[in-house]
PDBQT receptor file of N, H, CA, C and O in Angstrom, charges set to zero:
ATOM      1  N   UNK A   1     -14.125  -4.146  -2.518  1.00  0.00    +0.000 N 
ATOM      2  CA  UNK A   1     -13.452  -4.572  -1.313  1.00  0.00    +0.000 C 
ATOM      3  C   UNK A   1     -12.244  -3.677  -1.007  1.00  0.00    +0.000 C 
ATOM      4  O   UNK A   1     -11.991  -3.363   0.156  1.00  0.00    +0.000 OA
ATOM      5  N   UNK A   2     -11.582  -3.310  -1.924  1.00  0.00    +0.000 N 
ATOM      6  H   UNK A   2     -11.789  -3.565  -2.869  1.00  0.00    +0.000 HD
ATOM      7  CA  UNK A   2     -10.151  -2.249  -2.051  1.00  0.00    +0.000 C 
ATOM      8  C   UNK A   2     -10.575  -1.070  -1.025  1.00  0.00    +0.000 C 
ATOM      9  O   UNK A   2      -9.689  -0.629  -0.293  1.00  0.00    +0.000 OA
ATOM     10  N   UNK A   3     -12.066  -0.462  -0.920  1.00  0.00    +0.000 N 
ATOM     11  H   UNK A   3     -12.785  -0.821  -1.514  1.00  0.00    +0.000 HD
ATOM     12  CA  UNK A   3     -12.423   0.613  -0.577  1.00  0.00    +0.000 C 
ATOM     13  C   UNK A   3     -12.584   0.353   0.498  1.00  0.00    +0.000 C 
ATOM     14  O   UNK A   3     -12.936   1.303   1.198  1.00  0.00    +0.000 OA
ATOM     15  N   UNK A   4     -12.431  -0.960   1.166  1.00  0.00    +0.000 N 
ATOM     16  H   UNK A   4     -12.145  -1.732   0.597  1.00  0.00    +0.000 HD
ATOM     17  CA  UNK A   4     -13.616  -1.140   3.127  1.00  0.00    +0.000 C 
ATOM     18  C   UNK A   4     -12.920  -0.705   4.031  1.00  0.00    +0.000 C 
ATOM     19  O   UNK A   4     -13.234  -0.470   5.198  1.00  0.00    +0.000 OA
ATOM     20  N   UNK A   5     -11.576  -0.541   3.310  1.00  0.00    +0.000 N 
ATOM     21  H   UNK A   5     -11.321  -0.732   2.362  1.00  0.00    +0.000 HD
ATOM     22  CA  UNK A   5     -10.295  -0.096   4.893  1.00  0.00    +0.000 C 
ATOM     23  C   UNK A   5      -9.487   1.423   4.516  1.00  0.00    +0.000 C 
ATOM     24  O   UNK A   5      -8.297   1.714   4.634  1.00  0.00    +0.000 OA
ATOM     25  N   UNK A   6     -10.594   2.203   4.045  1.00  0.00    +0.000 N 
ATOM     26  H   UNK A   6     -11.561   1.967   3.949  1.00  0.00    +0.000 HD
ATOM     27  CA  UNK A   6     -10.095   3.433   3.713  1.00  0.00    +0.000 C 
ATOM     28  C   UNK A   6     -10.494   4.367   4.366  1.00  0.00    +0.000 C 
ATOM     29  O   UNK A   6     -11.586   4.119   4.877  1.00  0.00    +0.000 OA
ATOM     30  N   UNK A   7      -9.980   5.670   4.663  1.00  0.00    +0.000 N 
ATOM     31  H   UNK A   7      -9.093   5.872   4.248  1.00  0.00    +0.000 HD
ATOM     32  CA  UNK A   7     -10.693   6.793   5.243  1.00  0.00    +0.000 C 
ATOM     33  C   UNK A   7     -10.014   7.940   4.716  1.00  0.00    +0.000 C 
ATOM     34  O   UNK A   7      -9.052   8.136   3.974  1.00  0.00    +0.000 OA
ATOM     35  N   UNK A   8     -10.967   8.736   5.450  1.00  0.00    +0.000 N 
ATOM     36  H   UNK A   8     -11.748   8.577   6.053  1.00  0.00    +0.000 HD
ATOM     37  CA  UNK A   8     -10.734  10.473   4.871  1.00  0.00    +0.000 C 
ATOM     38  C   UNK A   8      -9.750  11.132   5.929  1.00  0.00    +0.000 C 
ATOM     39  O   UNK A   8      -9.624  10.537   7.000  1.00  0.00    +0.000 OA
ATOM     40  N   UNK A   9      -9.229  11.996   5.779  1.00  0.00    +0.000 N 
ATOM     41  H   UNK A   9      -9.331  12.479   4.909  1.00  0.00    +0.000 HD
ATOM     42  CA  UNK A   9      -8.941  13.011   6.448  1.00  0.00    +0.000 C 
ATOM     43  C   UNK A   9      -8.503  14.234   5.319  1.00  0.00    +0.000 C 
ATOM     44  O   UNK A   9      -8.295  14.202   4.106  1.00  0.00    +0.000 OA
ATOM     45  N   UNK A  10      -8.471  15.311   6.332  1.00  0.00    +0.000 N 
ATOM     46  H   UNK A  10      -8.640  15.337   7.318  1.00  0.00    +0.000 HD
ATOM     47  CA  UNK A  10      -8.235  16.840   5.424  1.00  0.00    +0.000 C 
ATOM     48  C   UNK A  10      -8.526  16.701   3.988  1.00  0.00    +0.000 C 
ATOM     49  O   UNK A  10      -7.652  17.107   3.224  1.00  0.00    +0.000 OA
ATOM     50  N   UNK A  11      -9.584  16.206   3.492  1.00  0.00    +0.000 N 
ATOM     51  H   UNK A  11     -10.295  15.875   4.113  1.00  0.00    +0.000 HD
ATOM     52  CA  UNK A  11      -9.795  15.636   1.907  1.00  0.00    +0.000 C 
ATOM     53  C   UNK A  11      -8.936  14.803   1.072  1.00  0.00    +0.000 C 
ATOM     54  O   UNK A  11      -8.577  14.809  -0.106  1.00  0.00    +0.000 OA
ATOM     55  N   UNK A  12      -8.689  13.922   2.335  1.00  0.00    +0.000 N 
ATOM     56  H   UNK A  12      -8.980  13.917   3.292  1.00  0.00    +0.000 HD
ATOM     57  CA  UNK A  12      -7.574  13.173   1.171  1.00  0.00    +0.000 C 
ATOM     58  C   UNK A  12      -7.821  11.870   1.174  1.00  0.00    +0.000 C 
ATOM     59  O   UNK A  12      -7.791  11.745   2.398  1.00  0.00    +0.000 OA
ATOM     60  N   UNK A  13      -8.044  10.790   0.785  1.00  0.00    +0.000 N 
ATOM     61  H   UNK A  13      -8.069  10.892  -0.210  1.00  0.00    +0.000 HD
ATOM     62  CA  UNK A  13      -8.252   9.440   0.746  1.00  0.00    +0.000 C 
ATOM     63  C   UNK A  13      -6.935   8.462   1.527  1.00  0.00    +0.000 C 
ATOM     64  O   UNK A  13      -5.922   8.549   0.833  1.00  0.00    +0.000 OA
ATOM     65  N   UNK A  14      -6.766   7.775   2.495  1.00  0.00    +0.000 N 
ATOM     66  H   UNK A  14      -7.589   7.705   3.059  1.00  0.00    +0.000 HD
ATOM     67  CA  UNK A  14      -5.972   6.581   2.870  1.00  0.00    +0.000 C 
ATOM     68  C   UNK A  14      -6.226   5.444   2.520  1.00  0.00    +0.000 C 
ATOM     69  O   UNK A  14      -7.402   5.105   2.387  1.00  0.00    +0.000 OA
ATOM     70  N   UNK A  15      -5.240   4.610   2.295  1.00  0.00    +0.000 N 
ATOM     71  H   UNK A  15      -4.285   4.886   2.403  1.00  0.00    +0.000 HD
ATOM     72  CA  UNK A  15      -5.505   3.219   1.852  1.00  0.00    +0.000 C 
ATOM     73  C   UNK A  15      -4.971   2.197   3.059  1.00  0.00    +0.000 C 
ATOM     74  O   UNK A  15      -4.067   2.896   3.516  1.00  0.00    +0.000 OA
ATOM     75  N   UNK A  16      -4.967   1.154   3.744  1.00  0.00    +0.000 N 
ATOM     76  H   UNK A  16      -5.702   0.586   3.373  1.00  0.00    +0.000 HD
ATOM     77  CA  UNK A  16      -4.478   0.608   4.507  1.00  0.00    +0.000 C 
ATOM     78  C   UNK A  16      -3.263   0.125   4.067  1.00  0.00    +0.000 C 
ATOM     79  O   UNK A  16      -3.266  -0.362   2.937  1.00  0.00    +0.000 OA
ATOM     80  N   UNK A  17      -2.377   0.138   4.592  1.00  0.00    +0.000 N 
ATOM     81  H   UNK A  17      -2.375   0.534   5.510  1.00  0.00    +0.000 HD
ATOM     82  CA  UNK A  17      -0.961  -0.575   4.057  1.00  0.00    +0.000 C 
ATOM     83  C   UNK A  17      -0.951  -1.729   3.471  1.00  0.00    +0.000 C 
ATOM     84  O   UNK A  17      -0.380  -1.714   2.381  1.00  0.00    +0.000 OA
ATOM     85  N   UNK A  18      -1.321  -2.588   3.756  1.00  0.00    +0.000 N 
ATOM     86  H   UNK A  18      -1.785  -2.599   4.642  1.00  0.00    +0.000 HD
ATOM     87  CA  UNK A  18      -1.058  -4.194   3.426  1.00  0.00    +0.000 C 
ATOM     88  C   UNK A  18      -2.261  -3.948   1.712  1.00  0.00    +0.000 C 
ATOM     89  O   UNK A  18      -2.004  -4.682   0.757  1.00  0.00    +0.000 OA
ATOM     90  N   UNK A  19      -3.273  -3.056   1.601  1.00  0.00    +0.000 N 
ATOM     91  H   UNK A  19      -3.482  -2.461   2.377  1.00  0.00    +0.000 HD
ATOM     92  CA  UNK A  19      -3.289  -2.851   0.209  1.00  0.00    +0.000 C 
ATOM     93  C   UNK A  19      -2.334  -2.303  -0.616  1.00  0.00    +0.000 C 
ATOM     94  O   UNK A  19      -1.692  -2.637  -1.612  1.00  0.00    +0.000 OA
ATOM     95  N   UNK A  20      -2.438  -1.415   0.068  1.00  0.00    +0.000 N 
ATOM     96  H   UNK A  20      -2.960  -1.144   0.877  1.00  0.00    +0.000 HD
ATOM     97  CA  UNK A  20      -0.919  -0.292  -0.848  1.00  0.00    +0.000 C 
ATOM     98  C   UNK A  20       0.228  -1.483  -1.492  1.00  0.00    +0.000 C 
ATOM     99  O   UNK A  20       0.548  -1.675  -2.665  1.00  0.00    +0.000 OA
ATOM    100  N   UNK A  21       0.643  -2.108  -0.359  1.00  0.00    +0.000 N 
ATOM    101  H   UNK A  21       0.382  -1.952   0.594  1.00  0.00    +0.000 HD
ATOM    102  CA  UNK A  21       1.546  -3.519  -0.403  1.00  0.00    +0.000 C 
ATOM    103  C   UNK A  21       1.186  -4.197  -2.086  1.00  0.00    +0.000 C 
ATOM    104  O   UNK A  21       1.800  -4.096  -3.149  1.00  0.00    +0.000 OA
ATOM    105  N   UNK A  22       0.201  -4.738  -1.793  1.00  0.00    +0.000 N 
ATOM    106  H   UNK A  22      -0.298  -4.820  -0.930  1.00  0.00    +0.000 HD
ATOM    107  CA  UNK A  22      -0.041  -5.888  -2.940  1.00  0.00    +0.000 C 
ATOM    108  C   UNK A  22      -0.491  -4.906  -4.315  1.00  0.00    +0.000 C 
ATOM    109  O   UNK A  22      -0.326  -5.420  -5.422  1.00  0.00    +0.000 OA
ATOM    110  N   UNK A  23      -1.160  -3.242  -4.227  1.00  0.00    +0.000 N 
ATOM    111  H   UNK A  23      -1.294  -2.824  -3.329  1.00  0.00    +0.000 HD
ATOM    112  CA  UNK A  23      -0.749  -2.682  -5.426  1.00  0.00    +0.000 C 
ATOM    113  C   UNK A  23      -0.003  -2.821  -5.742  1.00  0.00    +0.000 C 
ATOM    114  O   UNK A  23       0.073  -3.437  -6.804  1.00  0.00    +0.000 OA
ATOM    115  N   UNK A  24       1.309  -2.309  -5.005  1.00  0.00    +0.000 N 
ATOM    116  H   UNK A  24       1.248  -1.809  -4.142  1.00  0.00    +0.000 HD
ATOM    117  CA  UNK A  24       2.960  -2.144  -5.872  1.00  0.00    +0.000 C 
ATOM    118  C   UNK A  24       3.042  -3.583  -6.371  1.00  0.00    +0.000 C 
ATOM    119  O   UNK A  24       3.463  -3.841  -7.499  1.00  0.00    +0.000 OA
ATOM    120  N   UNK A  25       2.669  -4.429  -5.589  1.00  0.00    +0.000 N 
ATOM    121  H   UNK A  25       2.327  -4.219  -4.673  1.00  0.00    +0.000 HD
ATOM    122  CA  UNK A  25       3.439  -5.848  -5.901  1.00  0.00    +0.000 C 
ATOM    123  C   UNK A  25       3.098  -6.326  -7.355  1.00  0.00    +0.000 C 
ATOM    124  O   UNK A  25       3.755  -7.141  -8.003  1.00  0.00    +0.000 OA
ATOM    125  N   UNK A  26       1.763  -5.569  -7.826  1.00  0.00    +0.000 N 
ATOM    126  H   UNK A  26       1.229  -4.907  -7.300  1.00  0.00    +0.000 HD
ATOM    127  CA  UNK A  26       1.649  -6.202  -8.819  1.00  0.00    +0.000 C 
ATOM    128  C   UNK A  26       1.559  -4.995 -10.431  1.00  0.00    +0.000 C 
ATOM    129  O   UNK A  26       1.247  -5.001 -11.622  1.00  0.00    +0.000 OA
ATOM    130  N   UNK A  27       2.011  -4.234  -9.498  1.00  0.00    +0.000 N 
ATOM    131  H   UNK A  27       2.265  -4.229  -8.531  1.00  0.00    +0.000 HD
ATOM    132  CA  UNK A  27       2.278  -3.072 -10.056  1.00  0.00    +0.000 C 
ATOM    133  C   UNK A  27       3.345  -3.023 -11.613  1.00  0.00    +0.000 C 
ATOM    134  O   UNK A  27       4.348  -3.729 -11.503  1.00  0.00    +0.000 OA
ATOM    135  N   UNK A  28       3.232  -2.432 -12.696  1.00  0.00    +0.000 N 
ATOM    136  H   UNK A  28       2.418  -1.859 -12.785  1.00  0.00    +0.000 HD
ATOM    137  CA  UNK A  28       4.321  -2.477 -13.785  1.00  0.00    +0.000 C 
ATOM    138  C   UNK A  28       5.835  -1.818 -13.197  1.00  0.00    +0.000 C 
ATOM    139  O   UNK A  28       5.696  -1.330 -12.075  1.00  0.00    +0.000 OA
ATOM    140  N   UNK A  29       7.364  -1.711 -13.802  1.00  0.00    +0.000 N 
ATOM    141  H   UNK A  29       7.477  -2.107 -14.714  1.00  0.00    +0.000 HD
ATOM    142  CA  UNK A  29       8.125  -1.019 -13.703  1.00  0.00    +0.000 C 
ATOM    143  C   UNK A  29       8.878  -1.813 -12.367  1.00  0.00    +0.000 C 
ATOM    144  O   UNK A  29       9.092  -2.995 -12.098  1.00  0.00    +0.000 OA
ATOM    145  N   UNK A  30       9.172  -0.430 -11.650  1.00  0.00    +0.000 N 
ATOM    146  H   UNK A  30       8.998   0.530 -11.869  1.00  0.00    +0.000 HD
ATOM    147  CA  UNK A  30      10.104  -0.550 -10.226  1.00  0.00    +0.000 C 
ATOM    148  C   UNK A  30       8.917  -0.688  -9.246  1.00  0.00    +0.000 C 
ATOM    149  O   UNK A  30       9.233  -0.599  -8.059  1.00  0.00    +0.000 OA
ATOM    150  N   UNK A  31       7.516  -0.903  -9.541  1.00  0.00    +0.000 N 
ATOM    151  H   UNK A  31       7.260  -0.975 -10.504  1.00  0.00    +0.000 HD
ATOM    152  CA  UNK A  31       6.603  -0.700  -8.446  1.00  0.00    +0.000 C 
ATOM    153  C   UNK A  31       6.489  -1.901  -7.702  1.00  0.00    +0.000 C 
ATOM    154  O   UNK A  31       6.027  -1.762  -6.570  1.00  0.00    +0.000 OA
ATOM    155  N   UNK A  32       6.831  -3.175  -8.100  1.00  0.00    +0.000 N 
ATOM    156  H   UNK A  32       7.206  -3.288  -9.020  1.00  0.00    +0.000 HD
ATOM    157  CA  UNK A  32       7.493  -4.619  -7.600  1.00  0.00    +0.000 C 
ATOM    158  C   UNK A  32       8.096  -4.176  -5.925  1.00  0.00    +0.000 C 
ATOM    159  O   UNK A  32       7.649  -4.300  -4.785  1.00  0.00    +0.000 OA
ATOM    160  N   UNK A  33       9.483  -3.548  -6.612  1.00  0.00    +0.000 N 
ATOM    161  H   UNK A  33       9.846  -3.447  -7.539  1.00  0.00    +0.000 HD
ATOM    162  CA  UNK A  33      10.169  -3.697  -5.785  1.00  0.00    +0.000 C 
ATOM    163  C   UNK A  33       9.876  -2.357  -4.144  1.00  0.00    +0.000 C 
ATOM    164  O   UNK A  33      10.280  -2.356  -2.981  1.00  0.00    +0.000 OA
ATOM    165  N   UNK A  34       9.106  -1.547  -4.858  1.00  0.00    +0.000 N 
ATOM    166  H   UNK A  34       8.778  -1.547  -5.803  1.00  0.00    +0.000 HD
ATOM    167  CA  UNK A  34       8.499  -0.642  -4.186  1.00  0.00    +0.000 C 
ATOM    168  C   UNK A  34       7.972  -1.436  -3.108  1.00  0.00    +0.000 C 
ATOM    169  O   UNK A  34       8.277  -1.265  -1.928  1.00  0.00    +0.000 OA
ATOM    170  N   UNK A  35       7.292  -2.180  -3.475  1.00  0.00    +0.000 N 
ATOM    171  H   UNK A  35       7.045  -2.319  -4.434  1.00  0.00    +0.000 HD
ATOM    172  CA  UNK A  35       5.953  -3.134  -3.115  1.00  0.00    +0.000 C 
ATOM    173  C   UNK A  35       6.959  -3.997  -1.890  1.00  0.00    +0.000 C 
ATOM    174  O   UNK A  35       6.487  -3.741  -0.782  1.00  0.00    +0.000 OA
ATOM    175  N   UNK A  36       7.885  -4.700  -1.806  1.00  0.00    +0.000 N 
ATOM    176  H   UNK A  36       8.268  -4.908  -2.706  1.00  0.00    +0.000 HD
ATOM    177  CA  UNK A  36       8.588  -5.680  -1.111  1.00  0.00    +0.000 C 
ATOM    178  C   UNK A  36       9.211  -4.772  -0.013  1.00  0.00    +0.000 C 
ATOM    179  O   UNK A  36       9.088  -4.914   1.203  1.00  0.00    +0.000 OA
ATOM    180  N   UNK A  37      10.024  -3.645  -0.796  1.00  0.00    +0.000 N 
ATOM    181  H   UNK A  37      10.124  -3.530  -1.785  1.00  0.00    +0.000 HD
ATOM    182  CA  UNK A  37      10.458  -2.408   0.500  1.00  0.00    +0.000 C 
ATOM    183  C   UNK A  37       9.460  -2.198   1.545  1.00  0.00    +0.000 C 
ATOM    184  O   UNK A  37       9.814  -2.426   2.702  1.00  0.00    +0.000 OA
ATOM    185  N   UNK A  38       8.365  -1.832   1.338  1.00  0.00    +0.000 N 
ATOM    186  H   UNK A  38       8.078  -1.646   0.398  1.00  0.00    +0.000 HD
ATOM    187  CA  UNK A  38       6.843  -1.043   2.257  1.00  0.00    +0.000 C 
ATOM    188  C   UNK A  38       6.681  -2.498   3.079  1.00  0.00    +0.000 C 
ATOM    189  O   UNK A  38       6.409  -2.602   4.275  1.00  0.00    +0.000 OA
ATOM    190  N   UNK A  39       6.916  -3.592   2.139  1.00  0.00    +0.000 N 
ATOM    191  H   UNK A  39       7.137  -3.508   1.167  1.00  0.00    +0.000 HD
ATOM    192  CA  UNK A  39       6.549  -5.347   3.375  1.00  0.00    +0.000 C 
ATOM    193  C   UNK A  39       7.369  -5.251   4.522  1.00  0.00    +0.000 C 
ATOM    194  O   UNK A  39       7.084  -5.280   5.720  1.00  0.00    +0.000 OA
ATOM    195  N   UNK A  40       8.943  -5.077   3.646  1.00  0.00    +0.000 N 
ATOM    196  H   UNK A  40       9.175  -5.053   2.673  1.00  0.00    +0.000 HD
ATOM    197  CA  UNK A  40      10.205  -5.538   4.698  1.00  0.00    +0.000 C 
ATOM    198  C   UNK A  40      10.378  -4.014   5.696  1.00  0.00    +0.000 C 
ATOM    199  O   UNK A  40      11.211  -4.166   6.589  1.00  0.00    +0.000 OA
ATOM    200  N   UNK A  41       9.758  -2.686   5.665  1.00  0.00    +0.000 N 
ATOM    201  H   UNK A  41       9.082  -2.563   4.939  1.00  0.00    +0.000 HD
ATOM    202  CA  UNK A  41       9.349  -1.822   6.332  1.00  0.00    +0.000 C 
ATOM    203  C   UNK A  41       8.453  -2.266   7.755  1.00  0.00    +0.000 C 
ATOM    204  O   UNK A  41       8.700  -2.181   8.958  1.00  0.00    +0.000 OA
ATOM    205  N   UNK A  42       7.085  -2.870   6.817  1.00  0.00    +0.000 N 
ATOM    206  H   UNK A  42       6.885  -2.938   5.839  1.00  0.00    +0.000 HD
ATOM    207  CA  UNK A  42       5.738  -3.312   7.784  1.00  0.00    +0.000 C 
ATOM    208  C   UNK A  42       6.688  -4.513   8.772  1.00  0.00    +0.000 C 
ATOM    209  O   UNK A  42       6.498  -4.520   9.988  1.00  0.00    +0.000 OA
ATOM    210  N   UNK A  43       7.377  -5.184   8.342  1.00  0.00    +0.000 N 
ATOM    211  H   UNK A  43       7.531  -5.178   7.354  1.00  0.00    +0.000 HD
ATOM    212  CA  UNK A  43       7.975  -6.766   9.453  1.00  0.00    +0.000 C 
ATOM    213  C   UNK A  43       8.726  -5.666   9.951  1.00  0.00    +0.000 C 
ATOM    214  O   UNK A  43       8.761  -6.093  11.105  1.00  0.00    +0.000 OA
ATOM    215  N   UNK A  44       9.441  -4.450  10.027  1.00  0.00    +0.000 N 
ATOM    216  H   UNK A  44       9.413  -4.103   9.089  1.00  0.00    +0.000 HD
ATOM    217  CA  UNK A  44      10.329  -4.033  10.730  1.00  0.00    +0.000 C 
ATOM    218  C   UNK A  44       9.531  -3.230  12.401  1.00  0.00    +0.000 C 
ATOM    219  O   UNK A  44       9.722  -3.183  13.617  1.00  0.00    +0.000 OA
ATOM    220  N   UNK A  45       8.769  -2.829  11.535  1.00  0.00    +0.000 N 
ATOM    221  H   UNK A  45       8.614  -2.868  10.548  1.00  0.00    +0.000 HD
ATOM    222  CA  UNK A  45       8.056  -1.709  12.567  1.00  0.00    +0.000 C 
ATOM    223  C   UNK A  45       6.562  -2.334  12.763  1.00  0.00    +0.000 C 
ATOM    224  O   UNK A  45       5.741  -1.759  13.477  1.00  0.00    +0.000 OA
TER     225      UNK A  45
């Protein structure tokens, strides 16, 4: 399911944001807080 909202360009793989999101979130380290920045980013813009 991780893979259904992805695409290519110039050989590079994208992930949709709101995944990227809940990686960090559950991510080890500072990747938590990574994870809450990219949210309170997404409610901004």
């Amino acid at each position: 399911m991780v893979f259904e909202r992805t695409w290519e360009e110039a050989g590079s793989v994208f992930a949709a944001l709101g995944q990227v999101a809940v990686d960090c979130l559950t991510g080890p380290d500072r990747m938590p807080s990574e994870g809450e920045a990219l949210i309170d980013w997404m409610a901004a813009n």
